[in-house]
C-alpha positions in Angstrom: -27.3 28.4 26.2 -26.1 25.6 24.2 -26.1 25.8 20.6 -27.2 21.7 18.9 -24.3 22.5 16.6 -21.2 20.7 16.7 -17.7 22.1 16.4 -16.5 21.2 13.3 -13.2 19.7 12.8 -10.7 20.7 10.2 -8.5 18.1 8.5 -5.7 18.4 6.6 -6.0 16.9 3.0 -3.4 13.9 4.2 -5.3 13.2 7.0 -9.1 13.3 4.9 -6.7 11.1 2.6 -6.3 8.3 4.8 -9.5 8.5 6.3 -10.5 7.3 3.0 -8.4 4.2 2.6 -9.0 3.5 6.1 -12.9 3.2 4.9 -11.7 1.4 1.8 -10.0 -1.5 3.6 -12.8 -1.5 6.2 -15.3 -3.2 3.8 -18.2 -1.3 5.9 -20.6 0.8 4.0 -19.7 4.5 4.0 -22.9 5.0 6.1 -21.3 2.4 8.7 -17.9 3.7 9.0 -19.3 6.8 9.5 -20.8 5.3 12.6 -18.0 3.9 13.2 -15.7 7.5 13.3 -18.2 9.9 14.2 -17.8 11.3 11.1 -20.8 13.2 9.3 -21.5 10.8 6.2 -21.6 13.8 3.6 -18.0 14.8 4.9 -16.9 11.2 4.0 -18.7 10.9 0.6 -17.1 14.7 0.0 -13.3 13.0 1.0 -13.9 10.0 -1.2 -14.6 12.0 -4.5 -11.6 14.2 -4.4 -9.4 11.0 -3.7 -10.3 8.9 -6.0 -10.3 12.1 -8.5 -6.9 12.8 -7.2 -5.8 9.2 -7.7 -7.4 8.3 -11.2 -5.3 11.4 -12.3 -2.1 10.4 -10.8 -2.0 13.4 -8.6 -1.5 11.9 -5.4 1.0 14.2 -3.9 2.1 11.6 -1.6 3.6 9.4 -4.3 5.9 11.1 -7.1 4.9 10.7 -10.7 6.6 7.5 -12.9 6.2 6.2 -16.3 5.4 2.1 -16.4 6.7 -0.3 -19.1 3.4 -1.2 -21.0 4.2 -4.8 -23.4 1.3 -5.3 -26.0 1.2 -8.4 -26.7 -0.4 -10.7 -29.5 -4.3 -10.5 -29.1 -6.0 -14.3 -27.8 -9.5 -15.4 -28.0 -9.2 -16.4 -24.5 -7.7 -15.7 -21.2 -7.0 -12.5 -19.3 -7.7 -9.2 -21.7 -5.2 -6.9 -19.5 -1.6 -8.2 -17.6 -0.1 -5.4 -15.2 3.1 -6.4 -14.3 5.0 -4.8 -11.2 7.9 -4.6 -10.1 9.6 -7.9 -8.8 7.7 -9.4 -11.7 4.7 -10.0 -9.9 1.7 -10.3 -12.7 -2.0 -9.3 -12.6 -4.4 -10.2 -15.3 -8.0 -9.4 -15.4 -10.8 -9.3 -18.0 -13.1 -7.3 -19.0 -15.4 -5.4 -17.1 -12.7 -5.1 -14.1 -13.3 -2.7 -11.1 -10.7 -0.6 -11.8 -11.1 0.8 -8.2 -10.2 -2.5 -6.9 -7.2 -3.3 -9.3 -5.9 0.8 -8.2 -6.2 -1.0 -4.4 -4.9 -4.3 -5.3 -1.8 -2.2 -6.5 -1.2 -0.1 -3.9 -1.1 -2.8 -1.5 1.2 -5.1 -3.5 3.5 -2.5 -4.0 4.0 -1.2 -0.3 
């Protein structure tokens, strides 16, 4: 007899990880990605909490902990409301209301 229920597969937190910013740079729904992987949507939406928990904290254990140079500058009527700089002096200003989900991303990928 064969039971209807699958073998489940165990990941490793690095692997659940990526799966997440593989959905992330997808642009697919989470529902759609799922598709996509085979992958059992609540397992996904279960993955994507604990990394962006993780990562809001700064306890990615894949990336060791550093302090960034904050400048406060002057306040302006107009303009950007927030300037993260990086390193190599690249500059990133935004106003309010930001996705801060998407600046984290934006980030990430400019300093790889």
């Amino acid at each position: 007899m064969v039971s209807g229920r699958q073998h489940r597969r165990h990941r490793s937190r690095a692997e659940a990880d990526q799966l997440v910013i593989e959905y992330e740079a997808s642009g697919v729904t989470q529902a759609e990605f799922c598709r996509q992987q085979d992958l059992p949507l609540k397992t996904l939406a279960r993955y994507v909490t604990r990394y962006r928990k993780q990562t809001v904290r700064g306890n990615d254990p894949n990336q060791p902990q550093r302090f960034v140079a904050v400048e406060v500058a002057a306040s302006r009527t107009a303009g950007s409301e927030l300037t993260v700089v990086l390193r190599g002096g690249l500059r990133i200003e935004v106003k309010s209301g930001f996705d801060a989900g998407t600046l984290r991303q934006l980030v990430t990928v400019l300093e790889a």
